[in-house]
N, C-alpha and C positions, 0 to 999 in steps of 0.2 A: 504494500500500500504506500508505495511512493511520491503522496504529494500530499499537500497542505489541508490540516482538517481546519475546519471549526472546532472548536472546545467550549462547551458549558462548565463555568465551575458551581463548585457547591459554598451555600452562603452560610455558617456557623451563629446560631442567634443567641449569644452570650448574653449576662444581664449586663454585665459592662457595654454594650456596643450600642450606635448612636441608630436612631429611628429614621433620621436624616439620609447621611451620607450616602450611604449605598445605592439607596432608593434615587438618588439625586444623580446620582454618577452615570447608573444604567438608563436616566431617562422615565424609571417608572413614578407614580404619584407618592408624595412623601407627605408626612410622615408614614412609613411602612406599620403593619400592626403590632409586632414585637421587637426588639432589639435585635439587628441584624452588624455582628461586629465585626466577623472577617471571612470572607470571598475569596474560598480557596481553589487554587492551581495548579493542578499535578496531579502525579499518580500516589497518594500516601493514601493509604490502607485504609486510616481512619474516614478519607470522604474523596473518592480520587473520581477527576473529572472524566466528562463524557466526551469524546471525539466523536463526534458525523462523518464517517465514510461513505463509500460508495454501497456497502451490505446496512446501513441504518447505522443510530448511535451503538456507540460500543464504551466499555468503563476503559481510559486510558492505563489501567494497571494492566488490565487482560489483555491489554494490544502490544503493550510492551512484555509482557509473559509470554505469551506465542511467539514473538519474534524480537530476542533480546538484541542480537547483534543488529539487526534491519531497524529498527528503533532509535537505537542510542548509539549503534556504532560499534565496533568490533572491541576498541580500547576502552571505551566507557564499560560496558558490560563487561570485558574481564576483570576492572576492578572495583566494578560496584555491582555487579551481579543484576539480573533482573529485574531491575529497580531504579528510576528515574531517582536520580542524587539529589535533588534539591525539588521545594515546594514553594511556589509563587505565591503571596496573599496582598489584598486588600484588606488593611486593617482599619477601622472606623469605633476608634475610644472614644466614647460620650462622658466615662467614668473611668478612676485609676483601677490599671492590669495590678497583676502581685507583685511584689517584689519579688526577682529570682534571678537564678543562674543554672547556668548548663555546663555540664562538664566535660572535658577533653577527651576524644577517642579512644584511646590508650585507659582509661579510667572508666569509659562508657561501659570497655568489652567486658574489662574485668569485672563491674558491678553486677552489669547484667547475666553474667554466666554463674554467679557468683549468688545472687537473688533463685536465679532458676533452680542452683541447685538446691538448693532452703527451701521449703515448702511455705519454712513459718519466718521466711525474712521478710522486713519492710517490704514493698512494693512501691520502688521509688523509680524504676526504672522500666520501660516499656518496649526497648531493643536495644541492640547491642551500639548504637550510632552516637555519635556527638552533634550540636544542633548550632555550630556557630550560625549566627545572624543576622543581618544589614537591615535595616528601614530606612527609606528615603521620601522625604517629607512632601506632599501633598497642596496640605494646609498649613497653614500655623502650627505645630507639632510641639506637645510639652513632652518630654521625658525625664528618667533618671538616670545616667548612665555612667557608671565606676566612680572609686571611690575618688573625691578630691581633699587634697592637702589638709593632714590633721590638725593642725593649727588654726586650718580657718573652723573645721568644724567645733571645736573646743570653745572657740570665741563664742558661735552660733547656741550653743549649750550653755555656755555662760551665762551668756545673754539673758537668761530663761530665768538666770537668780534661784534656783529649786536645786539644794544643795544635797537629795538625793542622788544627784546627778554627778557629785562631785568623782568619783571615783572612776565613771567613765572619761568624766576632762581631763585626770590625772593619764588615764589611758591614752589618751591622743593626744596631750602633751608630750608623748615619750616618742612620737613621732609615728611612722608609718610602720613600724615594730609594735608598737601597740595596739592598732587598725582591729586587729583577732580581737583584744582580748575586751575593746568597749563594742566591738557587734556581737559578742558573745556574753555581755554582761545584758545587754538590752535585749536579746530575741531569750534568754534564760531569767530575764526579770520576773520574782516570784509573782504566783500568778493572781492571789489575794491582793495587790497592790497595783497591778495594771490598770486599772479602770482610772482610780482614784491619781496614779499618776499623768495619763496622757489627759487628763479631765483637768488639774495642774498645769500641763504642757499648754494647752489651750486656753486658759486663762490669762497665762502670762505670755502669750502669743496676741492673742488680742490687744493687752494692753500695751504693747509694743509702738512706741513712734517713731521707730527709726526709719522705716520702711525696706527692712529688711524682708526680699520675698522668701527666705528662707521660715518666718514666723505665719505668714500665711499659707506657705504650705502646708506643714504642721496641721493649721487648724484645718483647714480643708480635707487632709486628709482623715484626720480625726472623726469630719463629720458622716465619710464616707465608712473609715471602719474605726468606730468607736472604741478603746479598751486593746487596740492592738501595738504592741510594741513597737513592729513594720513603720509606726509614723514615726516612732527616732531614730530609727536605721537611713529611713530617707533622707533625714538631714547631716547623714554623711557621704550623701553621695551628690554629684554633678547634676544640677539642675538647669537643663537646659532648654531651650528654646529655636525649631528649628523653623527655619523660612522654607518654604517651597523650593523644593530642588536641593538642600542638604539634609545630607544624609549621619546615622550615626552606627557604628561599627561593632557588636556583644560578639567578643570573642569566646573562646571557654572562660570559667571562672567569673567573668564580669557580670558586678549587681547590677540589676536594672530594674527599670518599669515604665510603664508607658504613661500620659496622664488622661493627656487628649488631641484630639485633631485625625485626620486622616493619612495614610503613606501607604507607601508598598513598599511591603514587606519580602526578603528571598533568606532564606534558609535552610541548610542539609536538612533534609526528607529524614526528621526523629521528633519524637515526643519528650521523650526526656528534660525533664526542669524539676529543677529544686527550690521549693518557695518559702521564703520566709519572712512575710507577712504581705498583709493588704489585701486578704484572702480568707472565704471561708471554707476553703480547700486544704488539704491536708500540710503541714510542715513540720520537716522532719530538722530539725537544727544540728544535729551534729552531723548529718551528711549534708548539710547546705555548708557548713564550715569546711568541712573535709573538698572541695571539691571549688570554692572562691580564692579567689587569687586575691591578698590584701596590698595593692600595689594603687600607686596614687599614677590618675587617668587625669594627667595636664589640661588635653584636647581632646571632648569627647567626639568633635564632628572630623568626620570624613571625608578629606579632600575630594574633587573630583578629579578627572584628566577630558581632554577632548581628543581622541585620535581619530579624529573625521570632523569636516563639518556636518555640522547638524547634532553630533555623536557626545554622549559622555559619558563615563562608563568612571567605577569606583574601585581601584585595587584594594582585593582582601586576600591576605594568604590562605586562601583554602580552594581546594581543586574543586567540591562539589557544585559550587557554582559561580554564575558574573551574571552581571548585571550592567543593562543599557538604556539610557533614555534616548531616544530618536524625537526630533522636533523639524515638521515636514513643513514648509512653506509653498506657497505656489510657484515658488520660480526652484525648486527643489528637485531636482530630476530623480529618478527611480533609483531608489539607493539599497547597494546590497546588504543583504541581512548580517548583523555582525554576529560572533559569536562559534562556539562550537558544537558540533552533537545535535542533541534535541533540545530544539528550541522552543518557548511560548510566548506569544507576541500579546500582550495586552494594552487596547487602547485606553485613552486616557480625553482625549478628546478631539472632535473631527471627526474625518471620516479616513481612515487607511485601509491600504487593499495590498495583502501577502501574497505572495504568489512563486513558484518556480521559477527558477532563471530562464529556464528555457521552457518555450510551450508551455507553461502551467496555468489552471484556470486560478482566478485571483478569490481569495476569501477573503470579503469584507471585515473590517473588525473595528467596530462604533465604540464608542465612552461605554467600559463595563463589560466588553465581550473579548474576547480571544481568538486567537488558533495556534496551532500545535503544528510544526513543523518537524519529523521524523529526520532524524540521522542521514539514510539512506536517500532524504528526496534531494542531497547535496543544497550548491548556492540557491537562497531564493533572495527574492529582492520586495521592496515597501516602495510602495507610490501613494498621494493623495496629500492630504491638508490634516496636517493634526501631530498631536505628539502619540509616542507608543514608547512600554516598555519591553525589551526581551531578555527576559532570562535564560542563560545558557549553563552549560558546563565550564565549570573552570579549564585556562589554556595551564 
């Protein structure tokens, strides 16, 4: 089946996710009925999209399972086996994601082989994979992303004058050596006093005239999950703010969370995350310790590069996938698809049309919709008015 499908992805309706956005992007009537948070792309086990061929829809895992090498390509499949490496999303936060971290390959295999063979171990892990990540910003995009310089955070705690706290300041006083041991005071803060403390945190957040957004975080977050520790952890990490068109980088180890706005999202094809806080979903703290990297994150945004007009594209060290934004103008000639392997082309806005280089029939792909481009169907090329993004295999 060598040439260009259409792709339907599946919409995930979290209570985090905005009534808006999605609804808005596809063009259909907003607000949608329940929270629709992220619109996913690929073949992942848990919701893998539908390709339109020439025999009707088919689930893009099962097309890539019949024919691994014609798919992904002879070098992709020997080293990620029957399984498209990386998962495309639309993500659309109305409300903050958890705090978490994902752990490095090497750590992934071992846990998970290591869970399986335990009948009665946690259940922290869901395959053998590592889940490094990229988001590239949409909207106005808030996140939290690694940790930054313990100095500043010790001041921000200061700040708060609640001299229960003193022992973690003392802990980030000691510098980026100390990082562990006040994220591990605060996610193990007894648990008869959590309430009574972040309820504190918010008080004297409020009362706050400095205009520190660091004190408004705090309470917001608070309002969103009351009594959880997760809102002092945040205030030791990068709070940032991304403009449309930057992007931010969650390698292994690295905390994060999302807060709000819309982006597209690429990340290796795993579930695996360890959360510790901002969630009423499970958290396991000594494997979210065992598996965070306590290293101060200067610059949480991620440059771009341009190697093409029109083209920008974001170096991450990881082979499972890349990522490209395409911005097509009318004076734009038909430009060839970048990237490697199997590709999926998601519009963004306008109207583009994918197609084989040679003789291929062209698939439309409007704000919201996709198509999937097979290994095997070689160069194709994008013509039309609008931006698109394609996620590929890492070079």
């Amino acid at each position: 089946m060598a040439a260009v499908l259409p792709l339907r992805g599946v919409i995930r309706p979290y209570a985090w996710g905005s009534r808006q956005a999605l609804a808005e992007l596809q063009g259909r009537p907003a607000p949608s009925d329940a929270p629709e948070a992220e619109l996913w792309l690929g073949a992942h086990p848990g919701d893998p999209s539908t390709a339109t061929g020439p025999d009707g829809p088919v689930s893009l895992a099962a097309l890539i399972a019949d024919d691994p090498k014609g798919q992904l390509g002879a070098e992709v499949a020997e080293e990620f086996g029957a399984r498209l490496p990386y998962l495309m999303k639309v993500l659309a936060a109305a409300a903050p994601l958890s705090l978490q971290a994902h752990p490095d390959a090497e750590y992934a295999k071992q846990a998970y082989a290591a869970q399986q063979a335990d009948p009665g171990a946690a259940r922290n892990y869901t395959d053998a994979h590592h889940k490094p990540e990229m988001l590239v910003a949409l909207t106005p995009f808030d996140a939290l992303c690694g940790f930054r310089a313990p100095d500043v955070s010790a001041a921000v705690l200061e700040g708060l004058h609640l001299p229960r706290l003193a022992p973690v300041v003392a802990a980030l006083r000691a510098g980026p050596a100390g990082l562990r041991d006040a994220v591990r005071a605060l996610l193990t803060w007894p648990a008869e006093d959590r309430a009574a403390l972040i309820e504190d945190v918010v008080t004297a957040a409020r009362a706050d005239r400095t205009g520190n957004r660091s004190y408004a975080l705090a309470a917001d977050l608070a309002g969103h999950y009351p009594g959880d520790p997760g809102v002092l952890v945040a205030l030791l990490l990068n709070q940032v703010r991304l403009a449309p068109g930057e992007a931010i980088w969650m390698p292994a180890g690295n905390l994060h969370a999302y807060l709000a706005g819309t982006g597209v999202e690429i990340m290796a094809a795993s579930d695996n995350v360890l959360r510790g806080g901002l969630t009423p979903k499970r958290v396991d703290v000594e494997e979210l310790l065992r598996v965070l990297r306590f290293e101060v994150l200067d610059d949480p945004i991620l440059p771009s590069t341009e190697p093409a007009p029109g083209v920008r594209t974001w170096q991450v060290p990881v082979r499972e996938f890349a990522l490209y934004r395409l911005e097509l103008t009318p004076s734009t000639p038909p430009m060839r698809l970048p990237g490697e392997g199997p590709r999926i082309v998601l519009g963004i806005r306008g109207d583009v049309f994918v197609a084989e280089a040679v003789d291929g029939t062209p698939v439309e792909v409007r704000p919201g919709t996709a198509a999937y481009v097979p290994a095997e169907t070689g160069p194709a090329t994008v013509a039309g008015v609008g931006e698109v993004f394609v996620a590929a295999v890492g070079s």
